[in-house]
C-alpha positions in Angstrom: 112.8 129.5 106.9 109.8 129.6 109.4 110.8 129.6 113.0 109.0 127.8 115.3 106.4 130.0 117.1 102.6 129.6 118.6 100.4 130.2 116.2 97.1 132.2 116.4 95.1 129.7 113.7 92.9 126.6 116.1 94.1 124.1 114.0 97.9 123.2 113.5 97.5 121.8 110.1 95.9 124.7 108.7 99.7 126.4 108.9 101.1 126.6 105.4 104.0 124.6 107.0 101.8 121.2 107.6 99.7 122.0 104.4 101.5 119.6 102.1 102.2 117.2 105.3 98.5 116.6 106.3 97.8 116.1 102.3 100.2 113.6 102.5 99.3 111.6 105.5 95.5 111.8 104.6 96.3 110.8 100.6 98.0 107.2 102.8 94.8 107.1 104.8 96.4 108.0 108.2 94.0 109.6 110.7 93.9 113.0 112.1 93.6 112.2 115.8 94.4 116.1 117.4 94.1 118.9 115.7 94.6 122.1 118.2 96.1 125.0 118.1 99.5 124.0 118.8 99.5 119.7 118.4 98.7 117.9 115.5 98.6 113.6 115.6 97.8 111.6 112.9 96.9 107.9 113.5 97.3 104.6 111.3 94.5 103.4 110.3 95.6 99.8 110.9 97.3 100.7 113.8 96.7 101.8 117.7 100.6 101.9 118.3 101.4 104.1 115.1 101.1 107.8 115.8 103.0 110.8 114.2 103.0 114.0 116.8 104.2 117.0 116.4 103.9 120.1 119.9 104.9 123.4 118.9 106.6 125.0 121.9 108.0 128.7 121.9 111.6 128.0 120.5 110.9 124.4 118.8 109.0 121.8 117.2 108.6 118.4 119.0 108.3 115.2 116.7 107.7 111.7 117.7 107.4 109.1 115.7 106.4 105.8 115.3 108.9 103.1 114.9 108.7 100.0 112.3 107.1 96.8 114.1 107.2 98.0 117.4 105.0 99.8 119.8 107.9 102.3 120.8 108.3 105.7 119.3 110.9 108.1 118.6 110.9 111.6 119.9 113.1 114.7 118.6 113.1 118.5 118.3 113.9 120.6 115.4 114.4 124.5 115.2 111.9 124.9 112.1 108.9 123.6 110.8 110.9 122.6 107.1 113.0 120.0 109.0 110.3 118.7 111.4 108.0 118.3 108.4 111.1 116.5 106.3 111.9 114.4 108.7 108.3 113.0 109.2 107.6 112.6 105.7 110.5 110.6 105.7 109.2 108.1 108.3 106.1 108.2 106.4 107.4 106.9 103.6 109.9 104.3 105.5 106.5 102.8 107.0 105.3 102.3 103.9 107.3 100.9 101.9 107.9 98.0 105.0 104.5 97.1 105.4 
C-alpha cells in the first residue's frame, strides 16, 4: 500500500495512484481545475459549488468533498492514497446517481 509522500512528478494525477481516479472523473465530465505537484481539484461541470480536492502533505492525504445539494463540503485525511481514492470514488458515484 502506497504511503502518502511528496511526489517528484508536476502533476498529481499523473501518480499511478490517481490514474484510474482522473479516468473516472473525466469519463463523468468533471473538470480538472488544479493539477500541481502535490493538489489535484476536479470541478462539476454544472456546478461552481461542487469540487473534489485532494493536498498531499508529508504523512497524509487531505480529501474534501462536495456534499449533495448544498454548497458545503466535507474534509478528511487518510494514511494512503487506496483509501483517499476509495473514498472519493465513492462520492462520485453518490453524486450521480442523485442528480
Amino acid at each position: 500500500m502506497m504511503k502518502a509522500n511528496h511526489t517528484t512528478q508536476q502533476q498529481l494525477s499523473a501518480n499511478p495512484a490517481f490514474k484510474d481516479l482522473k479516468e473516472k472523473f473525466l469519463e463523468e465530465g468533471w473538470l480538472i481545475k488544479t493539477d500541481i505537484q502535490n493538489r489535484l481539484e476536479f470541478k462539476s461541470p454544472t456546478s461552481d459549488y461542487d469540487i473534489f480536492e485532494f493536498i498531499i502533505e508529508p504523512t497524509e492525504i487531505h480529501v474534501t468533498v462536495p456534499l449533495k445539494n448544498s454548497k458545503y463540503q466535507y474534509f478528511t485525511k487518510f494514511a494512503d492514497y487506496f483509501s483517499a481514492c476509495e473514498f472519493a470514488e465513492m462520492h462520485l458515484l453518490e453524486l450521480k446517481t442523485h442528480e
